[in-house]
N, C-alpha and C positions, 0 to 999 in steps of 0.2 A: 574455554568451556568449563563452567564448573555445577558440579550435582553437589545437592543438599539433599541431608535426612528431613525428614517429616512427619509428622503426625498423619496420621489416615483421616484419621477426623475431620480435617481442615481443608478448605479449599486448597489444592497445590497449585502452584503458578510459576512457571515458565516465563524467565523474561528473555527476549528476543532483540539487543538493541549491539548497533556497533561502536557506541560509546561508554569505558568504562563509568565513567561521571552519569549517566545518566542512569545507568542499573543500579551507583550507589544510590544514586537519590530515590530510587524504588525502593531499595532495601529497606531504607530511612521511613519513607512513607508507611509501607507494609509492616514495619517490623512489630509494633505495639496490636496488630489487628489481632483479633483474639482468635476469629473465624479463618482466619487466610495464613498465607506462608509459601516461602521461596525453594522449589524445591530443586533451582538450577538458573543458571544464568548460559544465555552464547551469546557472541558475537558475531558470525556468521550464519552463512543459510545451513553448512555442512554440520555443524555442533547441533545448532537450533535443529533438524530433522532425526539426529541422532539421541539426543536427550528427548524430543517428541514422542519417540518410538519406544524408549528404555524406559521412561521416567512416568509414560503415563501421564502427563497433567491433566487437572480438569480443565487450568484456564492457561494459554499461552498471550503473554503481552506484546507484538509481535510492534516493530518498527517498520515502517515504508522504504526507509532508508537504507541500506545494509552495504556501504559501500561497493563493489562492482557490483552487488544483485538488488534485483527491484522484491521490496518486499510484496510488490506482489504476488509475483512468481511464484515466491516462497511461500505464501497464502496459501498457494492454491496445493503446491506440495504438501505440504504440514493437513489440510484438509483432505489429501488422500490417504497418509500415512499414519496419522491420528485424527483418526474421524470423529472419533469421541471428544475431544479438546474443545472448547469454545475459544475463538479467539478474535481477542481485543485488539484491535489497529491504536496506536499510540504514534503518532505524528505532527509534522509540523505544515502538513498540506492542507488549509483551509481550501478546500479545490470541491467545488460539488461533482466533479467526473469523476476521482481517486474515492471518493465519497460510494457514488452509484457503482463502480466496479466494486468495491471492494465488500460490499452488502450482497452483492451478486454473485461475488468467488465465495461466500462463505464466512464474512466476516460478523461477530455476533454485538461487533460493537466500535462505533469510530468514535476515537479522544485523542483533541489535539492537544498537544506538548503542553503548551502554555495554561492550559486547564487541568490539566495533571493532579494539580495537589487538592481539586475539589472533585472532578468527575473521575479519574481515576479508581478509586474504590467503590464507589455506587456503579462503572461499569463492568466490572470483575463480577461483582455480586450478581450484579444483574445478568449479567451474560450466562453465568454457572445456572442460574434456575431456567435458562430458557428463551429470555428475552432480549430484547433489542436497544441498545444507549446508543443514540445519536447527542453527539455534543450541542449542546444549544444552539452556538452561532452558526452550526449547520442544518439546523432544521427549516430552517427558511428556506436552504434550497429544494427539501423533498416536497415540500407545498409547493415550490413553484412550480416543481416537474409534476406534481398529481395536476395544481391550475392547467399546465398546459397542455396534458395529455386529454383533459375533457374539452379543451376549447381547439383543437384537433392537432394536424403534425406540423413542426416548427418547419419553417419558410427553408428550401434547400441550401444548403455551405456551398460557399465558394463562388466564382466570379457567374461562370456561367454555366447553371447544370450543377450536379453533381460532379465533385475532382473528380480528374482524370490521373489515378495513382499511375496510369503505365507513362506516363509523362518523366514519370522519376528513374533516375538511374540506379542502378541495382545496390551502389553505395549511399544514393540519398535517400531511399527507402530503409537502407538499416539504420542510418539516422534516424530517419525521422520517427520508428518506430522504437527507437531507444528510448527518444525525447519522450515520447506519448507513454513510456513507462517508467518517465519519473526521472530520469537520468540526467545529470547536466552536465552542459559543455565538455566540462574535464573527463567528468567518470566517463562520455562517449570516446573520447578523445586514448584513454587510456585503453577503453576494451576492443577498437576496429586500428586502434597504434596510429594515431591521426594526432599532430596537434592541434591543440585550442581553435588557432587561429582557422583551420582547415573544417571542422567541424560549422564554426558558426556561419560557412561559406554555405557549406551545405546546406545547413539550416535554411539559413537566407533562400536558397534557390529553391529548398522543398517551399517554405511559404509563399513563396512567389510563383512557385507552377500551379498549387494548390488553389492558391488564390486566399489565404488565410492570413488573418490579422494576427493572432497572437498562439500560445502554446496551449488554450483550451477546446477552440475551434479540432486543434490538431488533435488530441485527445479525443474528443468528443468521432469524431473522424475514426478513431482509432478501434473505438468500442463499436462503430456498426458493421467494421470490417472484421472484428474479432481479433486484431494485433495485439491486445495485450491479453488473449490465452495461448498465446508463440514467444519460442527465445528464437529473435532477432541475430541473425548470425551464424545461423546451425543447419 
């Protein structure tokens, strides 16, 4: 956790990333803006809520990723705790689900990783007056979702009917609902003390009761049943 001094004047921003290399390269970016400034860095959810709450920012650059916690989670956190904060998702999930949750928890602005060093500062800015940056390569999916919402409801998931979740057993449900918030293998592996190997079993058998092709289907899944505004585990 680290707090910086600041100018009042200047946009303040909060970066929220569990990689030290990547907040330098923010620093980097940001540091010449004339308008903006760092007025803290964390690496966890625990720092990031605590610097949210002290520091006041106006804009938090929050990461998806946050090793054991889903930045979502933390989204949604950080959205009760500093309500005032606009915050920027910065990730590396081209996913239109991570996308539509994350604009639904409260998120003022989604920029993936790889766009950084050009959408990055235009969604800071933007975000602080109000508005909404969607990263280009993902705007194609919010037309599709308006296309399909007027040409009526998509065709039902799964083999036959609507899943049948009680099919799942009480451990393949906290999988599968880790999975659906971003988690992989490992990091499930690490937080229900399962190895690797044990986990993708589970996997396998949640998509197979389900009836689900891949880990968007399950997402997708996930958002009408509301599992990813639950900690999985608790």
């Amino acid at each position: 956790m680290i707090a910086h001094t600041s100018d009042r004047e200047r946009l303040r921003v909060l970066i929220v990333d569990d990689h030290a290399v990547v907040r330098a390269g923010m620093r980097l970016l940001l540091a010449d803006e004339k308008d903006l400034c760092i007025i803290g860095e964390a690496g966890d959810a625990e720092d990031a809520l605590h610097l949210a709450t002290t520091l006041k920012p106006d804009v938090i650059v929050l990461d998806l990723g946050l090793g054991m916690q889903s930045g979502l989670d933390v989204l949604g956190l950080l959205r009760a705790q500093a309500p005032e904060a606009r915050i920027v998702i910065l990730t590396m999930h081209d996913d239109r689900d991570y996308l539509r949750v994350a604009l639904k928890s409260g998120a003022s602005a989604y920029v993936l990783k790889q766009s950084a060093d050009t959408d990055l500062l235009a969604a800071i800015r933007r975000a602080a007056e109000g508005d909404v940056f969607v990263d280009e390569h993902l705007v194609r999916h919010l037309v599709d979702d308006l296309v399909r919402r007027e040409e009526g409801p998509a065709p039902t998931t799964g083999k036959t009917g609507e899943p049948q979740v009680e099919q799942l057993s009480e451990r393949e449900l906290q999988v599968a609902k880790l999975i659906a918030l971003g988690h992989t293998n490992r990091e499930v592996g690490r937080m229900l003390f399962l190895s690797v190997k044990t986990v993708e079993t589970y996997r396998a058998r949640v998509m197979a009761k389900l009836g689900f092709a891949g880990r968007a289907e399950l997402v997708r899944h996930a958002l009408r049943e509301g599992w990813l505004e639950e900690t999985p585990g608790r």
